[in-house]
TIDO-691130 format. One line per field, with one value per residue (C-alpha): x, y, z; residue in one letter; residue number from 1. Coordinates in steps of 0.5 Angstrom, whole numbers, plus 500, padded with zeros to 3 digits. Layout:
N
c1 X ...;
c2 Y ...;
c3 Z ...;
residuo A ...;
num NUM ...;
***
This chain:
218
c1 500 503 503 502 502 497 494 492 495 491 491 487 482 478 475 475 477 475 475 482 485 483 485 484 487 488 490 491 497 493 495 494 492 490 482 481 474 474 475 472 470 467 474 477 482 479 474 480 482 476 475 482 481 475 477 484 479 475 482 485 479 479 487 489 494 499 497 496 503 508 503 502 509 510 505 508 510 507 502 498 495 496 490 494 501 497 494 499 504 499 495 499 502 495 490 493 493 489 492 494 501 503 500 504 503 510 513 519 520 527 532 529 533 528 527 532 526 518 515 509 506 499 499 498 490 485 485 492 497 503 509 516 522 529 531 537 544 542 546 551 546 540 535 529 523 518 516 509 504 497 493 487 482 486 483 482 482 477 472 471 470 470 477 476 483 487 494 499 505 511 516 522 531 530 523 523 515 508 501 495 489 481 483 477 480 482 482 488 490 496 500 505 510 515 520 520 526 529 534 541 538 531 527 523 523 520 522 518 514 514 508 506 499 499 493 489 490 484;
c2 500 507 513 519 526 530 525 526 533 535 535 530 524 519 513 508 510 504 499 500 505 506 512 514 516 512 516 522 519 519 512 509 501 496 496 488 484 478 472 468 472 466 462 458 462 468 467 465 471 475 471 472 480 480 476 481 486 483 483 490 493 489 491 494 500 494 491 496 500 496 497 505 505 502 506 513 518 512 514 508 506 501 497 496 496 489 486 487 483 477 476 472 468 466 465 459 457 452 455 462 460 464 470 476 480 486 486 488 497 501 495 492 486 479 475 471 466 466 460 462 457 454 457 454 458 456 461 463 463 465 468 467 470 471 478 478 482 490 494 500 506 501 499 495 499 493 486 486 481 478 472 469 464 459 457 457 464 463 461 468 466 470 474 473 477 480 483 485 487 487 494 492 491 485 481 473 473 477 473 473 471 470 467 461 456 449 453 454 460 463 467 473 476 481 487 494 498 506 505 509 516 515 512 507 500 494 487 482 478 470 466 460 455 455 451 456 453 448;
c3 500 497 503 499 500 495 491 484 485 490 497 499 496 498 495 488 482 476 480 481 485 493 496 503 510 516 522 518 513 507 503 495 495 489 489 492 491 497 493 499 505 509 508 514 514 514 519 524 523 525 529 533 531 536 541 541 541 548 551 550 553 559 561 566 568 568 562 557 559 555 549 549 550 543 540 542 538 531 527 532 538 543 541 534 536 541 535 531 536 537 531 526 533 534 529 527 535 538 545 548 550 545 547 548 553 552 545 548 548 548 548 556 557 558 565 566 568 568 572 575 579 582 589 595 597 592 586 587 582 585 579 580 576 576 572 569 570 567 563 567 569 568 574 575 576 577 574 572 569 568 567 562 561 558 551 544 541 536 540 544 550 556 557 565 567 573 573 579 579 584 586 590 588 587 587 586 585 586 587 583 588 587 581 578 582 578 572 567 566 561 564 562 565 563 567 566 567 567 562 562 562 565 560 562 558 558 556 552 555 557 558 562 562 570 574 579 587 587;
residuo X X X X X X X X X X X X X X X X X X X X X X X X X X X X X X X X X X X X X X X X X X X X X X X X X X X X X X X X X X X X X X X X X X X X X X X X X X X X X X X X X X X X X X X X X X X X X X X X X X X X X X X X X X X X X X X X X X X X X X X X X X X X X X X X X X X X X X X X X X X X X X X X X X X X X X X X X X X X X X X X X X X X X X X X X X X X X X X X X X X X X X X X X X X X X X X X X X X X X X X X X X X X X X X X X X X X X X X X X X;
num 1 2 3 4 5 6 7 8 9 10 11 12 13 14 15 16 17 18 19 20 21 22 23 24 25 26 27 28 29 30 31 32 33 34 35 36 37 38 39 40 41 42 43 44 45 46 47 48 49 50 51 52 53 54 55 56 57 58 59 60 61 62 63 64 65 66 67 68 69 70 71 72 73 74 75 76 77 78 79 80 81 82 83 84 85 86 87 88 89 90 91 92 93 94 95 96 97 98 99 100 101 102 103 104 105 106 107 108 109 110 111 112 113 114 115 116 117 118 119 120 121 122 123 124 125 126 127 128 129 130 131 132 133 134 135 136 137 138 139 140 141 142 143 144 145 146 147 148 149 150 151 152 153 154 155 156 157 158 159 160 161 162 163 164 165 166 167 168 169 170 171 172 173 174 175 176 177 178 179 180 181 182 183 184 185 186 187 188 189 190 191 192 193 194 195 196 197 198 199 200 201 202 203 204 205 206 207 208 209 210 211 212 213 214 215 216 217 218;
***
């Protein structure tokens, strides 16, 4: 798809010529793309595909300060927003997964160095998941702000079942786990779990995330 500053000699166009040429703006970046017919817009694939979208969809909206700060932060000063910058991430991982253990919960923002591990655990009350890490040695001037993540309902993407989520975080020098309570208990859940850091600077980054299918305490 072609960016354009003055189609057709002027300082804006909007829709299809001939059945040929399309043009438009998406976010205010205007743009020129082929005129495309949906051969089959009931395929297999393609219904995967919405139906991954939609279920993406249901579960930005039910993020929480956690969650959604490692998307607005790739989204920053692009012509996107946090809600597309998670899509974008999550779609092709998923629309072919039967799973959410894929599912990316952090794409990684300014270089933040991944967890040395992630390995959330069922806990000891019923509807606990208790998320233990280790985090890795930092770059010079670099420091850890804190681990965050959250947990959802196991299941297939497809199937647009309920999100069911929660989030925590924990703030210390050197954290080795945060819980996760009144859970559905004995539920799989997948689990993500990322680092933020204030870089050398004071720019704040963040790590790409890990995720784990974990049981819930019964």
């Amino acid at each position: 798809m072609a960016k354009v500053k003055a189609p057709l000699l002027s300082m804006r166009a909007s829709g299809t010529i001939g059945k040929n040429i399309v043009f438009g703006a998406w976010r205010g970046v205007p743009y020129a793309r082929q005129h495309v017919i949906p051969s089959n817009p009931q395929s297999a694939g393609q219904i995967s595909t919405r139906n991954t979208f939609k279920w993406l969809n249901d579960l930005y909206r039910h993020l929480g300060g956690q969650g959604i700060q490692p998307w607005d932060a790739a989204a920053a000063g692009r012509p996107f927003t946090g809600r597309n910058a998670l899509i974008k991430s999550n779609l092709p991982q998923l629309r072919a997964a039967a799973s959410l253990a894929l599912l990316v919960g952090s794409p990684g923002v300014k270089g933040g160095p991944a967890l040395d591990s992630f390995t959330p655990n069922t806990g000891a009350a019923s509807g606990d998941i208790d998320f233990d890490f280790t985090i890795p040695e930092l770059p010079a001037g670099w420091a850890l702000n804190k681990v965050a993540g959250f947990a959802v309902i196991e299941q297939d993407p497809h199937d647009l079942g309920p999100v069911g989520y929660d989030e925590g975080s924990y703030v210390g020098a050197n954290p080795q786990t945060f819980t996760l309570p009144d859970l559905i208990p004995a539920t799989d859940y997948a689990c993500v779990g990322w680092a933020v850091y204030v870089a050398d600077g004071g720019a704040i980054a963040y790590s790409p995330s890990s995720t784990a299918i974990v049981t819930s305490g019964a």
